[in-house]
Structures are given as structure tokens and as C-alpha cells.
N, C-alpha and C positions, 0 to 999 in steps of 0.2 A: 569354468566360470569366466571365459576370454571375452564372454558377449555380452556380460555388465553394463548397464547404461551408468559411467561412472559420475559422481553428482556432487558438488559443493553448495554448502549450507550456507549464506552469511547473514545472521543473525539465528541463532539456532538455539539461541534459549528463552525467545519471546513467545507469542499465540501462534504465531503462523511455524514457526522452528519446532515448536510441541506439534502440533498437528502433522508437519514435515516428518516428523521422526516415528508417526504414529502410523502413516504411511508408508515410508523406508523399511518398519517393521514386518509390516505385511508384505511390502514385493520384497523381500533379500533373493531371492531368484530372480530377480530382474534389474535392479537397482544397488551399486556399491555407495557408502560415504568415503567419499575421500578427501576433504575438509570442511571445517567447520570454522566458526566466527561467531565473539559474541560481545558486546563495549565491556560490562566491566562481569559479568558474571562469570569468571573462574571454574567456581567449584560446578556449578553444574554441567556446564562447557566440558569440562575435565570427564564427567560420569557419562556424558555422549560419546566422545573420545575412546573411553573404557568400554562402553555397551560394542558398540558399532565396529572396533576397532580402527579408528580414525588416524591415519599416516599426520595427517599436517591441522594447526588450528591456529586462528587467530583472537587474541585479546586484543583491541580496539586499546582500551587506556591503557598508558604504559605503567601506570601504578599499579595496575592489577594483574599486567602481566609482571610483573617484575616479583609480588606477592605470589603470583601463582609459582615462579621460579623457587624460588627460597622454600617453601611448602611442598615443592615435587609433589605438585598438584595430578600432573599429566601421566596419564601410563609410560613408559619406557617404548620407546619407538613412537612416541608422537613428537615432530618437529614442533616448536612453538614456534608465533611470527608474531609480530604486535604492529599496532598504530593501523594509518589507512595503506601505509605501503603493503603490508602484511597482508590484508583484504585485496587488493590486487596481484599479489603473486598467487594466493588461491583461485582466483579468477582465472588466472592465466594457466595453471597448472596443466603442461601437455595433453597427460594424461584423461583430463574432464572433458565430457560433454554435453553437461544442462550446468548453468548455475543459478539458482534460486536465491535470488535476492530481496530477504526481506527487513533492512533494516532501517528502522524508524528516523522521519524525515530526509535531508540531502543527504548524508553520507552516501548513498547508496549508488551517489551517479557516478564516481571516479572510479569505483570497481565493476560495473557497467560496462562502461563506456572500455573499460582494458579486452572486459569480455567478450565483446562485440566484436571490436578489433583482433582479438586473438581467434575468432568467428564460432564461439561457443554458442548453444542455446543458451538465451534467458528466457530464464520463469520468473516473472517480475511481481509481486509481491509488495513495491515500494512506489506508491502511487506517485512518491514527490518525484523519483526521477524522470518522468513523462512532463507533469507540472511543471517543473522547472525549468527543464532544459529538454523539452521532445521536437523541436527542430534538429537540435546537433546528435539526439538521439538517433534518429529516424535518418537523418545523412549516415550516421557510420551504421548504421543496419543495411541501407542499401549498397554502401560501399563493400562492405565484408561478405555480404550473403548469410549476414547472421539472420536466424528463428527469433523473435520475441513474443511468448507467449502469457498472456493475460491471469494471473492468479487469482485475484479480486475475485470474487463470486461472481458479482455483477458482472464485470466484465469477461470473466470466463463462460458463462452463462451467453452473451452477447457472442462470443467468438464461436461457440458452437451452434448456436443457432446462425448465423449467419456464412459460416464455413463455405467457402468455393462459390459464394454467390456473387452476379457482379454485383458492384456498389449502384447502378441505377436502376435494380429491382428494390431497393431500401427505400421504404416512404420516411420513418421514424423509427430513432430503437428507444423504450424505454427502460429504463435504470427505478428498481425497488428500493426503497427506503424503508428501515423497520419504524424512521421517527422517531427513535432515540429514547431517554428514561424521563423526557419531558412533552410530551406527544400529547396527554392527556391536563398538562398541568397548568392552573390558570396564569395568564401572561403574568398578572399584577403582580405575582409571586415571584416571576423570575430573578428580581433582585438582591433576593434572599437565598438564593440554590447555595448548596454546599461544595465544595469539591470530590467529598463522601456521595452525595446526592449524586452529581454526575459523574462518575465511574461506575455507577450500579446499569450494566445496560438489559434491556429487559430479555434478550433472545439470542445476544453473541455472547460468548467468552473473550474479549479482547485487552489488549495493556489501557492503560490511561491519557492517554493520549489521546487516540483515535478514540477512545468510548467519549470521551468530553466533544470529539469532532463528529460523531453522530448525534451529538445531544443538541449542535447550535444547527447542522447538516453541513458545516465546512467542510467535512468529512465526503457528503457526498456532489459538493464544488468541484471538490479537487478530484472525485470519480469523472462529473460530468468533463472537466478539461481532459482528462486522459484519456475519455471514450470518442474526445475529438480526435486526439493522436492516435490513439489506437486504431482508428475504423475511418481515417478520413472525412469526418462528418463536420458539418457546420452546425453553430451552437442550436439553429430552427430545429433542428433536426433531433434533438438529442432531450426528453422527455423524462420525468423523475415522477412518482407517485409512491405514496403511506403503502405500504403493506405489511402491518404488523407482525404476520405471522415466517416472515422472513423465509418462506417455502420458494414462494415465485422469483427468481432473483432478475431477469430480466425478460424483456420480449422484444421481439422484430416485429415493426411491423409493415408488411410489404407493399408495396405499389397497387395490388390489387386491391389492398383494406385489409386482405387476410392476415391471421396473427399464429406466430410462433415463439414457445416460452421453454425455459427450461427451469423444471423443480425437482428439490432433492432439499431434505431436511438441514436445517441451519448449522452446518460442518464443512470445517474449511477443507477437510480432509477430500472432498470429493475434486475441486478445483484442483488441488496442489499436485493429487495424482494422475487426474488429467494431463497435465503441463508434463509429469517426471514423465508419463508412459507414451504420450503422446508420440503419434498416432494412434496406437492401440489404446484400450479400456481398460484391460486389467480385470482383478476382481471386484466384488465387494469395497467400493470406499469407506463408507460410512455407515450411520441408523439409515434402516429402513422407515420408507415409509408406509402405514399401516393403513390399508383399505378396507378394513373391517372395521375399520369404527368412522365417527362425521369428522371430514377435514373443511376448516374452512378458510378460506383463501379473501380476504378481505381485503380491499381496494380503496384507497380514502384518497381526494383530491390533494394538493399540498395548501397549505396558508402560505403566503408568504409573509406573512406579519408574523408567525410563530419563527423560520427559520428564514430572517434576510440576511445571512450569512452565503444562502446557497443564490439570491439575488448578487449579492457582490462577484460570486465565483462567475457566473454567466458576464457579468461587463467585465469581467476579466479578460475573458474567453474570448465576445467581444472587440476588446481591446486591442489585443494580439499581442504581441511580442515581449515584451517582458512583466507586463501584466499579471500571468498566472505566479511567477516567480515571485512578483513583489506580494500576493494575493499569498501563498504559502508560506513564507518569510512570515508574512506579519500574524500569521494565524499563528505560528509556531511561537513564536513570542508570547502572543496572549495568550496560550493557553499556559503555558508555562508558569506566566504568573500570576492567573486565577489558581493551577492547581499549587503555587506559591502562598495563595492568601495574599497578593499583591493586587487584585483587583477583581472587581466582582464581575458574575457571569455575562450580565450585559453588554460589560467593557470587552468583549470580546472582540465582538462586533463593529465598535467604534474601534479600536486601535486597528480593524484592518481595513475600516473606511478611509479612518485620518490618511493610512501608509498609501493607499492607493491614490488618495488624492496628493498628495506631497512627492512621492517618488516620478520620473520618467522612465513611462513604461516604453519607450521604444524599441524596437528590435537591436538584440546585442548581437556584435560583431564576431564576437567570441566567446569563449569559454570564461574565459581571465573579466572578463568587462560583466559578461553574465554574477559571475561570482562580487562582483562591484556592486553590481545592482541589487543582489542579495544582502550586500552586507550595510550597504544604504537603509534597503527597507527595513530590518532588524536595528539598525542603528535608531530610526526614527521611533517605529514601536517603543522601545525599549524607553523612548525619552517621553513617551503619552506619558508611558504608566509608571516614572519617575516621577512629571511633572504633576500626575494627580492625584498618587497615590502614598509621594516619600512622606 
């Protein structure tokens, strides 16, 4: 079993960590866990640990690892690690070589950024770490000789289709939106949405978070800025369309006009395997898809007046430099406190107009100054929806 491709989880009890593990299941001849990470969920972290036989894990809050202590949560031969330190020593762990990082919002860029320098594969799963800081990303990728490979459907979709091609046979790649649980729903309503209402999404299984960031398409903003980083493209280039049936996840399309797309039924499981087996296929990821009965693959222009959330991500993008950062700051904020009951869905929108126009987006010098400007924009957000909501 010496030829293992051995693999750390972090975030391994969220949608994409279920799906990770639903995968890990089916290649165990290909694939070892050899830690795992999770903020505050314990008990089921613990029962991954258990299945999997997991040497090392990480609890993110220290109050839940400290619970999980006293409760001899963890099988006997699982190290525990806690905080973000703890998430960077799994990162670094000699022994690993893909880490799969999918945890919600910035956390995810300081365990990254260890793993890059320590020259693991990432399977990046955590859109905000490109968003935020994909300059200082993309320097330590080419400095280490690290792999970064795309989890996102979409963008994994985008990476296989365009594989080994140069960048100046690329006319346009387009990015699929399913359009969220409010696609069909009249504007005038919108200020009524529930936070029940937007987490119901019609086609993913995903947390709350990102399902409320499909529903404004902040969600697929912060796609389009990371397919900038990802693939070297400029914002002209980079194209978003309605495809409810979430079948088609992306397309190229080339200099000549010709078009190339990859579909596979709406499961993250097929992406994730990609990344873990890459360059090989593997087996069977996911559902098939069934040719024996009518599939239909539907294509809708976008409104911008339904979703000018993904307008804002574009002058982001735009923008340049710390732009996307303050663009994803202030999104994380509102949505926090709409799914708070602290401001309603429209205010989403506005609290990440207000930030963008109040913060200086200029290029940060650093890491430390990055993180300034982060905590500006969050600072400011946080004072709309004081100011108009206490």
C-alpha cells in the first residue's frame, strides 16, 4: 500500500468534505486520509477519524476541541490539533501529497499558502482563497513548483476542457449558473425572501452560505474573479450564463468559434476525484447520466437587474488589487446577517456596494496590509447594518 496518494481534508464535515469522503470511499486502493479538519463539528470529525482510520485531525475552535478532549471523542491513535495553527501543521505533514481545502470563507488561505510552500498539491475547493489574496497565491505556486488544481465544478470543468492548450487559442470560457432558488421569482418580492427561502437551493446540496451566495450570484462573482486567477484571463473574456439544469458546468470557447464543454450530473463527487486522482480518471465518480430518456440542457441569458451582485464582482475584478478582497469581506458580512435576521435580502447588495465604494482598493504590499484591508471592509459592512438595522 507504499503507492497511496496520501491526502488531507480540511474542512471535512461540510458538502464538499461529504462528498470528499464519498470519494476516498471508493478509491481506498488509491487514495489514504491522513488528516482531517473541521471549525467546530467534533462529533462527526471524530466518526471520519473512526471510519477512515485517520492518524492526525484538526478542531478549528478551541472550545470544541477542548469538549472533544474531555469526551474522548477521537479513536485512540488520532493526534488532535486545534486552532489555525493546527490546520497548517496538517498541511505541512511530510507524509501528504494533495491537500484539499475546503473551508468556508478566508480561513483557508494560511493553510494554503503553508502547503504550497511545503510544495503539496492543492485541490482548492475554497473560492475566497484566490479572491482574496490570488496574487501572493499564484507567486508562492510559482516559486515552490506547487500543482493547484480547480474543485469548483465550474472551474474544474474549465480546467479540463482547456488542459495543455495555449492561452491564445482561448476566445472566451463561459461559467454556468443554476440561478439560484430565486431565478424564477418576481423582483418586487425580493424584500420579503426568508433566510428558510434562500437556503432551499433547487439543484446543489450545499451549506448556507454559499446556497444564499447562489441565490444573489455573489457566489458566482467570486467564481468569475477566481477563473481570472485560475486561467489568466481578463474580466472581457470570462462569460456567465442561467443553466438551470446544472448538467453543463462550463465551456471554452476557442478562437476558431468552436465550442468545448464538460457535463456530468450535478455532483461534486466528480470534480473532487478529478483533483484527488489527477492525472488519472479513476472509476465511476458519480450518477450516471441517462440517455435513454429526454435531457434538456437549457441556456437562459443572465438579467442583470435580477443578480447585480455578480455586476459588482466584475468592477471588482476590474478594479484590481484589493478589490475582490474588499468585494468578499463585505459579502461575507451580509450574508451573515441576513441569515441573522439583521437585514433583509436586498441589503446584501448594498452593504457590498457601500464597502466597495468606502474602502481603498489598491494593491496590498503584503500579506499583513491584505489582511488590514480585510478587516476595514468587514469593519465598515458590519457599521451599514448597525447603522440601519440596531
Amino acid at each position: 500500500m507504499a503507492d497511496l496518494r496520501k491526502v488531507v481534508l480540511l474542512g471535512a464535515t461540510g458538502s464538499i468534505g461529504t462528498s470528499a469522503c464519498e470519494v476516498l470511499r471508493a478509491n481506498r486502493d488509491h487514495l489514504e486520509l491522513v488528516g482531517v479538519a473541521c471549525q467546530k463539528n467534533a462529533r462527526a470529525l471524530a466518526e471520519i477519524c473512526r471510519e477512515f482510520q485517520v492518524p492526525q485531525a484538526c478542531v478549528m475552535d478551541p472550545g470544541a476541541a477542548a469538549a472533544a478532549r474531555r469526551e474522548n471523542l477521537f479513536p485512540e491513535g488520532t493526534l488532535l490539533h486545534e486552532g489555525s495553527d493546527g490546520l497548517s501543521v496538517l498541511a505541512t505533514l511530510p507524509e501528504v501529497d494533495t491537500v484539499l481545502v475546503s473551508i468556508v470563507g478566508t480561513g483557508g488561505l494560511a493553510p494554503t499558502l503553508a502547503a504550497i510552500e511545503a510544495g503539496k498539491t492543492i485541490a482548492l475547493a475554497s473560492k475566497e482563497v484566490l479572491v482574496m489574496a490570488g496574487d501572493f497565491v499564484q507567486a508562492a505556486l510559482r516559486k515552490s513548483g506547487s500543482r493547484l488544481l480547480p474543485v469548483d465544478s465550474e472551474h474544474n470543468a474549465l480546467f479540463q476542457c482547456l488542459e495543455n492548450r495555449p492561452p491564445e487559442e482561448v476566445g472566451r470560457v463561459i461559467l454556468t449558473a443554476s440561478g439560484g432558488a430565486f431565478r424564477d421569482r418576481p423582483l418586487e418580492t425580493f424584500s420579503s425572501i426568508t433566510p428558510e427561502e434562500a437556503t432551499a437551493h433547487p439543484t446543489w446540496s450545499m451549506g448556507r452560505k454559499i446556497t444564499v451566495d447562489s441565490a444573489t450570484m455573489a457566489n458566482k462573482g467570486l467564481e468569475v474573479i477566481e477563473a481570472a486567477h485560475l486561467f489568466g484571463l481578463a474580466a472581457e473574456k470570462i462569460e456567465v450564463v442561467i443553466h438551470p439544469q446544472s448538467i453543463l458546468h462550463g465551456l471554452v470557447e476557442w478562437s476558431d468559434g468552436s465550442l468545448l464543454a464538460q457535463l456530468s450530473e450535478p455532483s461534486m463527487t466528480f470534480a473532487i476525484q478529478h483533483c484527488l486522482r489527477y492525472p488519472e480518471r479513476g472509476g465511476r465518480a458519480g450518477p450516471k447520466l441517462s440517455w435513454q430518456e429526454a435531457i434538456s440542457l437549457e441556456m437562459r441569458p443572465l438579467d442583470p437587474q435580477r443578480y447585480p451582485a455578480l455586476g459588482l464582482a466584475y468592477e471588482a475584478l476590474r478594479e484590481g488589487g484589493t478589490g475582490p478582497a474588499i468585494f468578499n469581506a463585505a459579502n461575507e458580512v451580509a450574508v451573515a446577517a441576513f441569515l441573522d435576521g439583521r437585514c433583509r435580502f436586498p441589503d446584501i447588495v448594498r452593504i457590498i456596494e457601500h464597502t466597495l465604494q468606502k474602502v481603498n482598493s489598491s494593491p496590498a504590499g503584503s500579506l499583513a496590509e491584505l489582511a488590514e484591508r480585510d478587516g476595514e471592509a468587514r469593519a465598515l459592512a458590519g457599521e451599514w447594518v448597525t447603522r440601519n438595522f440596531a
